[in-house]
N, CA and C atoms of all chains as a GROMACS GRO file, in nm:
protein
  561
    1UNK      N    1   6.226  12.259   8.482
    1UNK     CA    2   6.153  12.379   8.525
    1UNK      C    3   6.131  12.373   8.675
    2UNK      N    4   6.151  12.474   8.748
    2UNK     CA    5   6.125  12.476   8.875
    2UNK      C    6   6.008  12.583   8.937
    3UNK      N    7   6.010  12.575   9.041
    3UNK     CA    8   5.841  12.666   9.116
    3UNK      C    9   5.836  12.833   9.053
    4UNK      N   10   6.000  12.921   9.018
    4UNK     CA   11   5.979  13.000   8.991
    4UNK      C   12   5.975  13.051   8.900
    5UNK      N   13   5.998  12.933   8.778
    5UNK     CA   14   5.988  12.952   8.653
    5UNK      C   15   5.846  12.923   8.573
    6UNK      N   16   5.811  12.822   8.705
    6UNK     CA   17   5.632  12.783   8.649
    6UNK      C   18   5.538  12.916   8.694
    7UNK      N   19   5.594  12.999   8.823
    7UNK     CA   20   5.498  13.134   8.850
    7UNK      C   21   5.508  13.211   8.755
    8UNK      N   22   5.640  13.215   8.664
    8UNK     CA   23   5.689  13.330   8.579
    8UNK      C   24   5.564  13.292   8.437
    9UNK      N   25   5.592  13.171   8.425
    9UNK     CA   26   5.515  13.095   8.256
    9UNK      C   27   5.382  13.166   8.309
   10UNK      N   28   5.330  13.092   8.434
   10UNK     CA   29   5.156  13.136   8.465
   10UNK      C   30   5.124  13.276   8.470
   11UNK      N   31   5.216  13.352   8.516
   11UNK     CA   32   5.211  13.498   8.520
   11UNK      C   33   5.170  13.561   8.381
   12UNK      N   34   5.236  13.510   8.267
   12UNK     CA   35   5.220  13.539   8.176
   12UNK      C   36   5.156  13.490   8.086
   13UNK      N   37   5.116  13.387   8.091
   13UNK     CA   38   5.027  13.347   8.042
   13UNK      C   39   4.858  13.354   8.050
   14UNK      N   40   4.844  13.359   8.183
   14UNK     CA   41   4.697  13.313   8.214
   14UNK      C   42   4.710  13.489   8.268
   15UNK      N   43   4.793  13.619   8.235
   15UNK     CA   44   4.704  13.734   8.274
   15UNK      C   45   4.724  13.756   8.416
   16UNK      N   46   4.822  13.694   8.516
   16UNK     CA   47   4.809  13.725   8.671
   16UNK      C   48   4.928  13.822   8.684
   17UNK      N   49   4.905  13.864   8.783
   17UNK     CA   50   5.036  13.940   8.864
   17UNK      C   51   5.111  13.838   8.953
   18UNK      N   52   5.256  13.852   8.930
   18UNK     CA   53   5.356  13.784   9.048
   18UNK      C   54   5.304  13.733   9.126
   19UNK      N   55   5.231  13.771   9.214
   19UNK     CA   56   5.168  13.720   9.310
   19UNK      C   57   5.067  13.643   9.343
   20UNK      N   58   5.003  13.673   9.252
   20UNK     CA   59   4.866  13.583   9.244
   20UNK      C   60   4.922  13.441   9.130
   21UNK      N   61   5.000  13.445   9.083
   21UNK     CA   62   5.043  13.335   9.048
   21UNK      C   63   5.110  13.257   9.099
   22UNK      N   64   5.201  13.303   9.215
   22UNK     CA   65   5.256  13.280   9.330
   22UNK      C   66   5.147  13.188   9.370
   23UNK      N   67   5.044  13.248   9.458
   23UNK     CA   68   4.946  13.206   9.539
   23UNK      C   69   4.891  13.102   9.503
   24UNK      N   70   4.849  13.080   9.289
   24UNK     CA   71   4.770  12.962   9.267
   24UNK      C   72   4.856  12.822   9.266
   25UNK      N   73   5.019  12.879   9.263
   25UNK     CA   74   5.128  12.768   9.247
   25UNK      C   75   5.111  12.660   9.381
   26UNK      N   76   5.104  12.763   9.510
   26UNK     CA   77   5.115  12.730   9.596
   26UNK      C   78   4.950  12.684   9.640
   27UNK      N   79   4.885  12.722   9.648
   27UNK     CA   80   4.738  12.639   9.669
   27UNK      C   81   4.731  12.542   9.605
   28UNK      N   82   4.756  12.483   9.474
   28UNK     CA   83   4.754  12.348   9.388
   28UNK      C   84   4.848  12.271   9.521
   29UNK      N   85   4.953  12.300   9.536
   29UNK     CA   86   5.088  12.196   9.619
   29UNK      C   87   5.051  12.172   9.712
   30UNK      N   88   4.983  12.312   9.802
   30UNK     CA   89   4.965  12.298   9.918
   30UNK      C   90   4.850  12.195   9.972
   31UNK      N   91   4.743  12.176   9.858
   31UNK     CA   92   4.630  12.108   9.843
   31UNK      C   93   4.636  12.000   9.878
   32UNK      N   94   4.748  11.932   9.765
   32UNK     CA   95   4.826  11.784   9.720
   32UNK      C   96   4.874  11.726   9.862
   33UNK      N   97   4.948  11.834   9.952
   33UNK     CA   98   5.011  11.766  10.077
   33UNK      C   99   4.914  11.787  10.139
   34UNK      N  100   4.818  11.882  10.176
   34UNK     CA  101   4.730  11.879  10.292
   34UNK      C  102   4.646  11.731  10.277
   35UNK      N  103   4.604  11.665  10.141
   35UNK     CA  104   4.520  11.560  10.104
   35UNK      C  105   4.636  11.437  10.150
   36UNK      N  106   4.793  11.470  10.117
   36UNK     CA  107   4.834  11.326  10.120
   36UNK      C  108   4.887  11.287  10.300
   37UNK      N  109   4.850  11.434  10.381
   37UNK     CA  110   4.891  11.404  10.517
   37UNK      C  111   4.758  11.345  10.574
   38UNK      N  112   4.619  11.374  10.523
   38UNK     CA  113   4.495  11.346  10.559
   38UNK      C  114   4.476  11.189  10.535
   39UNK      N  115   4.554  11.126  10.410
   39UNK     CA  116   4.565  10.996  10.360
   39UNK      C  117   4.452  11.034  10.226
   40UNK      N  118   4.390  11.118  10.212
   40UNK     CA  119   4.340  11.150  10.062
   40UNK      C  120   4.393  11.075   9.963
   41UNK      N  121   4.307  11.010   9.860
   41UNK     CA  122   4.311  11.047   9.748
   41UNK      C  123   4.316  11.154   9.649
   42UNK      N  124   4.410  11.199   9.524
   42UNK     CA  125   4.362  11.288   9.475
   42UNK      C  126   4.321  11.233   9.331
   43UNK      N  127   4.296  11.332   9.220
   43UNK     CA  128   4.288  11.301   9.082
   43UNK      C  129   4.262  11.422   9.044
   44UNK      N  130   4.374  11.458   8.962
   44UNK     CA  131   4.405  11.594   8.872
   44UNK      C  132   4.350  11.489   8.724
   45UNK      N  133   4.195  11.496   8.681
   45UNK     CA  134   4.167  11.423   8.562
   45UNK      C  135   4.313  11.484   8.434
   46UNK      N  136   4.393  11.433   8.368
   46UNK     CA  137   4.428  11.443   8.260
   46UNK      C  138   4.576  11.449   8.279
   47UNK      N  139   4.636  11.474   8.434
   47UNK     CA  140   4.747  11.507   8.478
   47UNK      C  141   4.766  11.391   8.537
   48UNK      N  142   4.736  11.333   8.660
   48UNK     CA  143   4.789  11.227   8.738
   48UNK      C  144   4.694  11.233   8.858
   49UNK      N  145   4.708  11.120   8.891
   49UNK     CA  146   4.628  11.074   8.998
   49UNK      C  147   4.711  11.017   9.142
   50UNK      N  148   4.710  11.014   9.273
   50UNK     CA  149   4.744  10.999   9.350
   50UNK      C  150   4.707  10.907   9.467
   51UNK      N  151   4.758  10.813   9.508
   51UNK     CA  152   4.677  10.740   9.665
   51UNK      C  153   4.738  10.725   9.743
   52UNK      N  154   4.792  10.746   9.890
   52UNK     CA  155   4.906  10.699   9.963
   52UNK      C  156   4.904  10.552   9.995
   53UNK      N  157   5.044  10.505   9.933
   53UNK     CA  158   5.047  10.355  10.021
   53UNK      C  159   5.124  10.325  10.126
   54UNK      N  160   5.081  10.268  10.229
   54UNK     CA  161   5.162  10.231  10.295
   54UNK      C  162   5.282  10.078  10.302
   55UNK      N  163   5.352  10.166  10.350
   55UNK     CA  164   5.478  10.010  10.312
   55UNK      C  165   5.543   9.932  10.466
   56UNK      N  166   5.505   9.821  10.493
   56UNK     CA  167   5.537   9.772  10.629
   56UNK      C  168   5.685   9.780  10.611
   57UNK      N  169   5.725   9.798  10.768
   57UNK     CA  170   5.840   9.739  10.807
   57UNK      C  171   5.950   9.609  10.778
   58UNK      N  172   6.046   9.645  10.738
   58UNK     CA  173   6.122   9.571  10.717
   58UNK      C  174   6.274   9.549  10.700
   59UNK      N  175   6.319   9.455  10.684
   59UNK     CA  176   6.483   9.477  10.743
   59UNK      C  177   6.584   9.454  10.650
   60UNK      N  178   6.666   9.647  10.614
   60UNK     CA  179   6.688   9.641  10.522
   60UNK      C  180   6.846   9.641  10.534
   61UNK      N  181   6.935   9.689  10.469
   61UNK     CA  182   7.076   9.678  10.486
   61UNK      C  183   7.125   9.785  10.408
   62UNK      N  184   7.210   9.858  10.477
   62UNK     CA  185   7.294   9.978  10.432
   62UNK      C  186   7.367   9.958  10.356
   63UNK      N  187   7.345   9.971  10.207
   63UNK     CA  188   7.475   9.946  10.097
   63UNK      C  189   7.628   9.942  10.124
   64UNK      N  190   7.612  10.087  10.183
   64UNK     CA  191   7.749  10.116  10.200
   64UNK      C  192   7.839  10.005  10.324
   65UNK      N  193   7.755   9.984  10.424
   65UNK     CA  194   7.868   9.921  10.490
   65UNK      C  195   7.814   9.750  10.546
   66UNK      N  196   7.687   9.708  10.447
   66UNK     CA  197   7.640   9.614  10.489
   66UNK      C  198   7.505   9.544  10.595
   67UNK      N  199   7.560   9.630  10.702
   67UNK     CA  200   7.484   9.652  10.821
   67UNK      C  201   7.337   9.624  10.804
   68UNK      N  202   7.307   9.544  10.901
   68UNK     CA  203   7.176   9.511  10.863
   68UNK      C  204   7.046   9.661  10.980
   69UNK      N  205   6.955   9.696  10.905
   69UNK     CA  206   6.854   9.813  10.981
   69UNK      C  207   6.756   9.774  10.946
   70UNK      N  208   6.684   9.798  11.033
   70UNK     CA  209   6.538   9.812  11.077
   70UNK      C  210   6.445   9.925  11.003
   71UNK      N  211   6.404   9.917  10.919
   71UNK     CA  212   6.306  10.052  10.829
   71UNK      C  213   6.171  10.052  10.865
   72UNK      N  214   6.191  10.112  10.918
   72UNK     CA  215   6.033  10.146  10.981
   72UNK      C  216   5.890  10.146  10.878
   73UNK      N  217   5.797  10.131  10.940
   73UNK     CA  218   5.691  10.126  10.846
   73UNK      C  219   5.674  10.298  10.800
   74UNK      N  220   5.656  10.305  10.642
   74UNK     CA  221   5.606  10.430  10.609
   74UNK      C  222   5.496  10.459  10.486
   75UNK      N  223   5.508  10.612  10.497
   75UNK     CA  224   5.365  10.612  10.390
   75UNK      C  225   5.421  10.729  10.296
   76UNK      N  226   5.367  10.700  10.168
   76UNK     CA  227   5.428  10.736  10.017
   76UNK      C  228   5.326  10.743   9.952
   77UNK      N  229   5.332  10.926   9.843
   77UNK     CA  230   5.229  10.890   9.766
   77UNK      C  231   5.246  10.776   9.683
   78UNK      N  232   5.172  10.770   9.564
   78UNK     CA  233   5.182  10.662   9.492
   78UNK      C  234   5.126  10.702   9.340
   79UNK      N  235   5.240  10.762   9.239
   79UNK     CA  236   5.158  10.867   9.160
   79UNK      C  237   5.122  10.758   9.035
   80UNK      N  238   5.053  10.775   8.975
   80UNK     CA  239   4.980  10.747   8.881
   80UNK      C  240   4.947  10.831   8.730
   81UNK      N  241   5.015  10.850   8.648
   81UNK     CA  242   4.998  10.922   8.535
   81UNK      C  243   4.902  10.900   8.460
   82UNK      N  244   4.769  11.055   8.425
   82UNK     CA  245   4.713  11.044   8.384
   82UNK      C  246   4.697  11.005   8.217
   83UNK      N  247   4.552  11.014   8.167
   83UNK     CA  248   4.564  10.937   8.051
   83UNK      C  249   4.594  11.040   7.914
   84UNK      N  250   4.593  11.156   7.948
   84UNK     CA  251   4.637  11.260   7.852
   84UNK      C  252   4.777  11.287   7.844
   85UNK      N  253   4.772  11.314   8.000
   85UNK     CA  254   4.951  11.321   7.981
   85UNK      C  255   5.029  11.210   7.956
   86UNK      N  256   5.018  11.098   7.964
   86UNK     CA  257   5.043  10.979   7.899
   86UNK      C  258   5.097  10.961   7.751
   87UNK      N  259   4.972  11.049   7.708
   87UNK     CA  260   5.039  11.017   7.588
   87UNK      C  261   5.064  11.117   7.510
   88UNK      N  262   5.051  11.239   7.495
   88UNK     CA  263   5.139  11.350   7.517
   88UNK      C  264   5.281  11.337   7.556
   89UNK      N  265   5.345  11.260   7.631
   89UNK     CA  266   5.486  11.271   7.648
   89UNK      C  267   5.523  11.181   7.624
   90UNK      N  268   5.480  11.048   7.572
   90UNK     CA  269   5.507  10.968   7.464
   90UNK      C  270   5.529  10.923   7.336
   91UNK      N  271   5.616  10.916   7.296
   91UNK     CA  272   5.662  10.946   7.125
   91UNK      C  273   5.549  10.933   6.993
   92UNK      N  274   3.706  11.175  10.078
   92UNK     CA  275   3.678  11.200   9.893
   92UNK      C  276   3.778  11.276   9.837
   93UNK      N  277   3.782  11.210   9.748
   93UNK     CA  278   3.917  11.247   9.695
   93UNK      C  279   3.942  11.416   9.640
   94UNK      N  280   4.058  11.460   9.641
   94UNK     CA  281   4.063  11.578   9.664
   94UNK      C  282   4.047  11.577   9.443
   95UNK      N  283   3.996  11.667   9.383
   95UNK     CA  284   3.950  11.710   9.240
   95UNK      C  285   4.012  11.824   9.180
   96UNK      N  286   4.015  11.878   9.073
   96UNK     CA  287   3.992  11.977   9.009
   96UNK      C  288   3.906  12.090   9.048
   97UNK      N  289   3.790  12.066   9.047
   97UNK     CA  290   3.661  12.111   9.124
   97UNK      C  291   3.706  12.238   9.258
   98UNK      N  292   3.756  12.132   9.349
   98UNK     CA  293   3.838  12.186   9.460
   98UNK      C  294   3.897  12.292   9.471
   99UNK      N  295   4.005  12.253   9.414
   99UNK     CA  296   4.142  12.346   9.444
   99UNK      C  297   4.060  12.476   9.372
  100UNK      N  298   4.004  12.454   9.194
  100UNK     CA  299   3.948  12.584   9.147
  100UNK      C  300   3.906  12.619   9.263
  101UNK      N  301   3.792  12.638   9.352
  101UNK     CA  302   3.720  12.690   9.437
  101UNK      C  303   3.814  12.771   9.523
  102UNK      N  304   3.885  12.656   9.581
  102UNK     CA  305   4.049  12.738   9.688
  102UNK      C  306   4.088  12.862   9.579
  103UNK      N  307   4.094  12.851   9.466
  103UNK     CA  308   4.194  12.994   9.390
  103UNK      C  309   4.077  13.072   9.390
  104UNK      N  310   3.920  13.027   9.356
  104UNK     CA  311   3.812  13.130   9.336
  104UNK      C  312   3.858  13.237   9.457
  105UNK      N  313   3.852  13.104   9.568
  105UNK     CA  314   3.798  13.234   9.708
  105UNK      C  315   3.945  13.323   9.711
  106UNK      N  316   4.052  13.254   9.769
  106UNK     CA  317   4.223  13.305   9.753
  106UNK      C  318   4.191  13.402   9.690
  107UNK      N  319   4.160  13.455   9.543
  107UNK     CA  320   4.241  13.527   9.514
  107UNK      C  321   4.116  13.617   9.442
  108UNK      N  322   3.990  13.582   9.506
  108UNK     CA  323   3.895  13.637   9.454
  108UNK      C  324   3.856  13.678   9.275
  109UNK      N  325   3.862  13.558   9.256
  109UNK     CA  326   3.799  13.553   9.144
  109UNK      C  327   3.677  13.472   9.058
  110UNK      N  328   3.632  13.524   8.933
  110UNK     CA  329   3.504  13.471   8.939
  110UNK      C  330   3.518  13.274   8.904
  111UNK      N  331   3.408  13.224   8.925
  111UNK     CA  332   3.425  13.075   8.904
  111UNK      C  333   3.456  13.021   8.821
  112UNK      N  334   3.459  13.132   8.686
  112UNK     CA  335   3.494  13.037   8.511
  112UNK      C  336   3.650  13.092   8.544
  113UNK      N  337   3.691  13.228   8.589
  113UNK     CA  338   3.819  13.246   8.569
  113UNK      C  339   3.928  13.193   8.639
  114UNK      N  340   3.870  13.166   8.740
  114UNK     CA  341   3.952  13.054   8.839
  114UNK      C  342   3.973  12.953   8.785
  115UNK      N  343   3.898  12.874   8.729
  115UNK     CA  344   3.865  12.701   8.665
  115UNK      C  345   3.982  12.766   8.517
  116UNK      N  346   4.015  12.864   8.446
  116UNK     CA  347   4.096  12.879   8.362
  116UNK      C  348   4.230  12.856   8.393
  117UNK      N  349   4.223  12.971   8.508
  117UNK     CA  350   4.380  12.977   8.535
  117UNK      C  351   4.434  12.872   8.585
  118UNK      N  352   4.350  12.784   8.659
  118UNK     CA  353   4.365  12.663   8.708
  118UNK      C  354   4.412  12.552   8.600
  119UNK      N  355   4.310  12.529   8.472
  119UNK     CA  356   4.374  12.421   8.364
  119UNK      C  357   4.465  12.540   8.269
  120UNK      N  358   4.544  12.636   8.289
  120UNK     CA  359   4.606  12.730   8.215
  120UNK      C  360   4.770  12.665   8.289
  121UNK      N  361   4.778  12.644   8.429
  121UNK     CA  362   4.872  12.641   8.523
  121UNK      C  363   4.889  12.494   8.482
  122UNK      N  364   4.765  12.370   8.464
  122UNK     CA  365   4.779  12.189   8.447
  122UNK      C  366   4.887  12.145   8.292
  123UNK      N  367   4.806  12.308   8.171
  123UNK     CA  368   4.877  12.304   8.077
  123UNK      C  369   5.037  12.316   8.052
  124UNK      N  370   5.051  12.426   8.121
  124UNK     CA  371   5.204  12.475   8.137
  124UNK      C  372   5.288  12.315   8.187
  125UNK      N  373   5.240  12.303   8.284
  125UNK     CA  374   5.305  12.154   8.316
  125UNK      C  375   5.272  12.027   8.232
  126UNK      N  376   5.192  12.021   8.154
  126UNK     CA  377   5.162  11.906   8.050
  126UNK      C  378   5.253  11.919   7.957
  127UNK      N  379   5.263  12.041   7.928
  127UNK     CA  380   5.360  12.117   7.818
  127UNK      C  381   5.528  12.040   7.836
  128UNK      N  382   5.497  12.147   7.936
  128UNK     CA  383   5.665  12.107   8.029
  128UNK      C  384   5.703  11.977   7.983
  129UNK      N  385   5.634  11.872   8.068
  129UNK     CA  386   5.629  11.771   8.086
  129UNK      C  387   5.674  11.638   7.935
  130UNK      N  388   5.616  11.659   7.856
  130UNK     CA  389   5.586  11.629   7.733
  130UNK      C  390   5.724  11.665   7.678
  131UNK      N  391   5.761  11.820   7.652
  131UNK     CA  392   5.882  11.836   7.583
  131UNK      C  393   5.980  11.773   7.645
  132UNK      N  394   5.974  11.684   7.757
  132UNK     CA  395   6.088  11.611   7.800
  132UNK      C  396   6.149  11.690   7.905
  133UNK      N  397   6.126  11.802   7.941
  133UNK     CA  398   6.167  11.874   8.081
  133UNK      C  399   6.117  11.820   8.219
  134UNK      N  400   6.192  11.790   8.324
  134UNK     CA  401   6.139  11.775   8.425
  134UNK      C  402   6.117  11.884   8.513
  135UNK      N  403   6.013  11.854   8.621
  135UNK     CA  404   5.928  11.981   8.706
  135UNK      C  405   5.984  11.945   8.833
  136UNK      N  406   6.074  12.081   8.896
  136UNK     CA  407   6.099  12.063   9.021
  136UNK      C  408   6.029  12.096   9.078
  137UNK      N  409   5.948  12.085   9.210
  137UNK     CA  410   5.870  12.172   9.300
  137UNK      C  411   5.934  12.145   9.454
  138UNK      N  412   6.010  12.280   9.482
  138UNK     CA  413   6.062  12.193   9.633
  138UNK      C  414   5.977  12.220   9.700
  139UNK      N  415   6.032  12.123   9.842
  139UNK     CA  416   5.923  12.123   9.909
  139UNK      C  417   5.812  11.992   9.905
  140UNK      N  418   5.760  11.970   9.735
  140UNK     CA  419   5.680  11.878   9.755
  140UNK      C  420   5.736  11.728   9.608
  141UNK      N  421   5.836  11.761   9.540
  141UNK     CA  422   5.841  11.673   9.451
  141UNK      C  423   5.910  11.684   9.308
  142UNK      N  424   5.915  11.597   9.259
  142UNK     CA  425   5.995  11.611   9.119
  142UNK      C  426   5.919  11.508   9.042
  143UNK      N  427   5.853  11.605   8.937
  143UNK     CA  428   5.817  11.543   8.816
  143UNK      C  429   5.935  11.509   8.672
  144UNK      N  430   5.913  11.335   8.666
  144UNK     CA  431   6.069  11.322   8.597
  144UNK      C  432   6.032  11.286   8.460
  145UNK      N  433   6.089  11.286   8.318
  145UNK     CA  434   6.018  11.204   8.200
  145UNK      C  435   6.141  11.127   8.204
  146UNK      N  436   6.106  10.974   8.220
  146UNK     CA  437   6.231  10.837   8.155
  146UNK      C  438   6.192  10.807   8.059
  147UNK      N  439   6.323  10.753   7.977
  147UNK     CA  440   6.338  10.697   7.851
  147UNK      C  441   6.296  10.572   7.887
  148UNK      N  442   6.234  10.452   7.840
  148UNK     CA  443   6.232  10.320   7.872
  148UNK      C  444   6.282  10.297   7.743
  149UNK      N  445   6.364  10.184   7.723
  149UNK     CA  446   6.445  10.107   7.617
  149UNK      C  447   6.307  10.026   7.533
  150UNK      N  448   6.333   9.983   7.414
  150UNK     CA  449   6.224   9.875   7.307
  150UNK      C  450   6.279   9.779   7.418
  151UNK      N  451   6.223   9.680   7.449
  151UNK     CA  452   6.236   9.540   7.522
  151UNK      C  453   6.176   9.474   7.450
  152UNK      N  454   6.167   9.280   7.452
  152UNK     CA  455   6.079   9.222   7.454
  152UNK      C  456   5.969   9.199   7.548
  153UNK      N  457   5.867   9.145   7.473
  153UNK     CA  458   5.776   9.126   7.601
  153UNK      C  459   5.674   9.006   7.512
  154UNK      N  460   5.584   8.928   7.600
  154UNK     CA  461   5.528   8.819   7.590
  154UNK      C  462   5.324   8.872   7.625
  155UNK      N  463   5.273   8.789   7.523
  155UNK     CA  464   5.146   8.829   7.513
  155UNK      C  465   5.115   8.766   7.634
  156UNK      N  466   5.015   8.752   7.740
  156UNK     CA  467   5.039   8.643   7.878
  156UNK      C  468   4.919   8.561   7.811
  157UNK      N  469   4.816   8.589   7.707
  157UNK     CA  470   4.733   8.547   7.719
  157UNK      C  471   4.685   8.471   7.576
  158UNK      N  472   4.823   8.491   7.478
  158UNK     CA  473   4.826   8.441   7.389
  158UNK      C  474   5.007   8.387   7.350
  159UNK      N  475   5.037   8.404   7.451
  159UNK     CA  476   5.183   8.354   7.453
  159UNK      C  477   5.286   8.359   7.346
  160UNK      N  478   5.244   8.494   7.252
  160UNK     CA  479   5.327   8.544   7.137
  160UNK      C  480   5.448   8.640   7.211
  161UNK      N  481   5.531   8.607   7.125
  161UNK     CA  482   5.628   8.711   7.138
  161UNK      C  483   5.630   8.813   7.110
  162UNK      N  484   5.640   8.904   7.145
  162UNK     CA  485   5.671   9.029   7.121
  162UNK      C  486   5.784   9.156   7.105
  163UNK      N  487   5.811   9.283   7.037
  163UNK     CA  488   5.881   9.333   7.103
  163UNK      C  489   5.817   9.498   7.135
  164UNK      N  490   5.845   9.518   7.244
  164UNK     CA  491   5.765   9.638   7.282
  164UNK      C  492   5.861   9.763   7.268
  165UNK      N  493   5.791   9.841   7.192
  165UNK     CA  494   5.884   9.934   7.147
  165UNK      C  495   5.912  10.038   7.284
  166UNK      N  496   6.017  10.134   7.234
  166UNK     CA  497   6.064  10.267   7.337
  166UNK      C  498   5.977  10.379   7.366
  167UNK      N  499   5.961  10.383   7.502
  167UNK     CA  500   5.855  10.499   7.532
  167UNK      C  501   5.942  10.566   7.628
  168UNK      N  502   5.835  10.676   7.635
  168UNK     CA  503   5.876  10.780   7.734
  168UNK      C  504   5.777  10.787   7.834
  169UNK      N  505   5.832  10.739   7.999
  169UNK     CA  506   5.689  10.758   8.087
  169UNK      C  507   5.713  10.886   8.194
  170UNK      N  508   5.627  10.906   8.310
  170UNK     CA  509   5.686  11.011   8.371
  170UNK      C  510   5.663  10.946   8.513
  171UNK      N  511   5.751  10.993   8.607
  171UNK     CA  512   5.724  10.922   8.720
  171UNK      C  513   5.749  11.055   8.841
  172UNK      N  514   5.755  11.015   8.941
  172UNK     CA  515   5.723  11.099   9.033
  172UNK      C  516   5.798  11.052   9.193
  173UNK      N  517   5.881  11.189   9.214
  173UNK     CA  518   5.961  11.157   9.336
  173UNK      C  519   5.959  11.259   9.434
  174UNK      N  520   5.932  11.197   9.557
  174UNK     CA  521   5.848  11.242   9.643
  174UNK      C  522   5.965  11.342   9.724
  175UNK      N  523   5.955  11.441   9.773
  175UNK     CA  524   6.060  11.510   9.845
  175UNK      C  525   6.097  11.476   9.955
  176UNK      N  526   6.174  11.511  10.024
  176UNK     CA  527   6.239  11.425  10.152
  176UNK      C  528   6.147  11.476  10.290
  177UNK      N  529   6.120  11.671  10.224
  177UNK     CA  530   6.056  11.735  10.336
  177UNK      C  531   5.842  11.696  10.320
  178UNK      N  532   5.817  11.641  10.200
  178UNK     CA  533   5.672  11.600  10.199
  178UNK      C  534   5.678  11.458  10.254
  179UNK      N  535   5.803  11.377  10.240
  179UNK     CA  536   5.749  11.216  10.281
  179UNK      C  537   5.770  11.265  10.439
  180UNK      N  538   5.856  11.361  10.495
  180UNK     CA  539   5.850  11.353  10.662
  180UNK      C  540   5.738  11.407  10.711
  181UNK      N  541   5.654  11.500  10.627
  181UNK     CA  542   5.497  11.572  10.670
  181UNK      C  543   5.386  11.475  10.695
  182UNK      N  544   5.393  11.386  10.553
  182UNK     CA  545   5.317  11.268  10.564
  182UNK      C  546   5.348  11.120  10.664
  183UNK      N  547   5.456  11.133  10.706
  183UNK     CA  548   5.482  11.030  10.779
  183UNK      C  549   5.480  11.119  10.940
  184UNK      N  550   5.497  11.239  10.995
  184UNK     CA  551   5.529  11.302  11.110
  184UNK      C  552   5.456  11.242  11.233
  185UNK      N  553   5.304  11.158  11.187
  185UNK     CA  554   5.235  11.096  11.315
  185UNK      C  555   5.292  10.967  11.388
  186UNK      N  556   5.380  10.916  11.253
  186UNK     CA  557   5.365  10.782  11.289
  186UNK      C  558   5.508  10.748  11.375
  187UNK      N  559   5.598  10.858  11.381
  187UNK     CA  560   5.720  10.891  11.397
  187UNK      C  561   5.783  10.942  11.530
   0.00000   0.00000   0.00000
């Protein structure tokens, strides 16, 4: 499922117009990155939970041709699946 | 503090002007659709910020650590999460 198939489900489901389902798609996402550029934590209780980690520098090597590189230090959310959806999508 | 539920409802209250119970609906109406999703084994694209994936994990063995029985741990399904190329460069853009 992708962004315009989840506006289409919410549209119809929860009673909105195109647009305003549009809008709540995009305020949830937009939320998520504004918190994970801030270094936020989040927690959607029942969905997943979020923390950014950071990962030092270190020296890695290009599969393809060997070569040894330099990977800079970076930062990644770090998702965490909540405890409903857990097990809900578990057999 | 960590960003909530709580929250974002409030962001859709004001956005899109609506009242506080109906916001907080459409809000776990939108968590459902994707639990849904999610569950039947579909994965959630969202560009821009990510891909929600469901993996198969295989039965393995596995070892009690604290009673040192053997085990075998049966096949699940977990969901994991991959970050987009254009959200890890937003979140990384200071350090860069």
């Amino acid at each position: 499922m992708n962004k315009l198939e989840l506006i289409s489900t919410l549209k119809d489901r929860a009673n909105l117009t195109k647009s305003e389902a549009a809008d709540v798609v995009r305020i949830f996402f937009d939320s998520l990155s504004e918190a994970f550029v801030k270094g936020e934590r989040v927690e959607i209780r029942g969905l997943c939970s979020f923390h950014i980690k950071e990962y030092k520098s270190y020296v890695g090597r290009n599969p393809k041709t060997g070569q040894k590189v330099e990977i800079p230090p970076k930062r990644l959310p770090f998702f965490k699946c909540g405890k409903e959806l857990k097990e809900r999508v578990d057999y | 503090m960590a960003l909530t539920k709580t929250i974002i409802a409030e962001k859709i209250q004001n956005e899109l002007d609506l009242s506080r119970n109906v916001a907080y609906e459409v809000m776990e109406e939108f968590l459902e659709i994707i639990k849904e999703t999610i569950s039947s084994g579909e994965d959630i694209m969202i560009s821009g910020f990510g891909k929600f994936c469901v993996n198969e994990k295989k039965a393995r063995k596995g070892r009690n650590p604290a009673t040192d029985e053997e085990m075998t741990l049966p096949a699940r399904r977990v969901v994991t999460f991959k970050c987009s190329g254009k959200l890890r460069d937003l979140i990384n853009s200071d350090t860069q």
